[in-house]
C-alpha positions, 0 to 999 in steps of 0.5 A, a space after each residue: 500500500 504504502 509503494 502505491 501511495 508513494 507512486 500516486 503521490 509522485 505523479 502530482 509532486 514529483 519533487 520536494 519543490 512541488 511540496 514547498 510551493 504548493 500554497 493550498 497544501 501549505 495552509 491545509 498543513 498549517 490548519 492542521 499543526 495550529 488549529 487542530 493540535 493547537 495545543 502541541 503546535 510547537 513540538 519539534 517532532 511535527 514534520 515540516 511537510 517539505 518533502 514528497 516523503 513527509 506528505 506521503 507519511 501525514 496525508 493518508 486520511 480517507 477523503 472520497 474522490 472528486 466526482 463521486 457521490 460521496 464528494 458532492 455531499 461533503 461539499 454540499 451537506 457535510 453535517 449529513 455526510 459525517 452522519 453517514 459514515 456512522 454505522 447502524 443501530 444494529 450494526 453497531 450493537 451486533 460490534 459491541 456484543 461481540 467485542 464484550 463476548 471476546 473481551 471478558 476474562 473468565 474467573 479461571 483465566 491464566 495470565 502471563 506469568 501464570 501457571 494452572 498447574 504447579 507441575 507443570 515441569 519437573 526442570 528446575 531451570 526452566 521454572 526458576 526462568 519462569 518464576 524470574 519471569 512472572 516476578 518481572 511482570 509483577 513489578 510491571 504491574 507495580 509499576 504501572 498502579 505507581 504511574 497511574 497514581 502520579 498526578 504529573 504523568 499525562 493522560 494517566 488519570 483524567 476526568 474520567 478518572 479512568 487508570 490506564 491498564 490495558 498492558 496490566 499483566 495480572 499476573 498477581 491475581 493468582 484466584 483471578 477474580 479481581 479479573 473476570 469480566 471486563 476490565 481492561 487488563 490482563 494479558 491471557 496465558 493463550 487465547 481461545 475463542 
């Protein structure tokens, strides 16, 4: 996708030039930097859209094409546009139940680190690996409780006040209740559906 990407784009900027001078593309990139991330405008990591490669790279935002249906009504309605791209009351409640289906942990989940069975070798070596390894996802969990009740740490906890746990081993759970359902952490052992 990506070569294809690269081939269209060349045909209409074949040069670094072409990026610099177009006008209209300029001020699209400006609009986008100052007034859509207002906020991080000045960070140093934004490209500076000079090159065929950095356009290439920053403009892959679905937009229907010229002549199309779809066109014409971004241009003539686009509130009614934006409604349809969103998807049915039926599509959407048939993607959330399956997200919810494929999303609850069972109470007798394994996570990561985790063994159901005690015996499950009888190597040494391997489980004193194991057993380093499990104490290692551990501190990660340890770790991530103390970010996300650090204050200072951005997008940590928000007004929502919801903490942010999805890469939470849970390999400190050993009855795995403080898991079942939905929560947004855990990381399963081996997964089944």
């Amino acid at each position: 996708m990506t070569g294809g990407g690269n081939e269209y784009v060349k045909i209409y900027y074949p040069s670094d030039n072409m990026v610099q001078d177009d006008a209209e593309l300029q001020a699209w990139w400006k609009e986008v930097r100052e007034v859509g991330h207002g906020d991080i405008k000045d960070q140093p990591w934004w490209p500076k859209m000079t090159t065929v490669q950095e356009l290439v790279s920053e403009s892959r935002r679905p937009m229907p094409e010229p002549g199309t249906k779809e066109y014409q009504e971004v241009e003539t309605n686009p509130d009614m546009a934006f409604i349809h791209t969103i998807t049915s009351q039926l599509q959407s409640i048939i993607g959330v139940s399956v997200i919810e289906v494929l999303s609850n942990h069972s109470s007798d989940e394994v996570y990561l680190g985790q063994r159901d069975e005690p015996q499950w070798t009888s190597d040494d070596r391997a489980k004193k690996v194991f057993d380093k390894f499990s104490k290692s996802l551990i501190d990660i969990e340890k770790s991530i409780i103390s970010r996300n009740k650090d204050e200072n740490l951005k997008n940590r906890n928000g007004p929502a006040q919801f903490p942010y746990m999805l890469p939470y081993p849970n390999t400190s759970d050993i009855d795995g209740e403080s898991a079942t359902g939905i929560t947004a952490k855990g990381i399963p052992n081996s997964i089944s559906i």
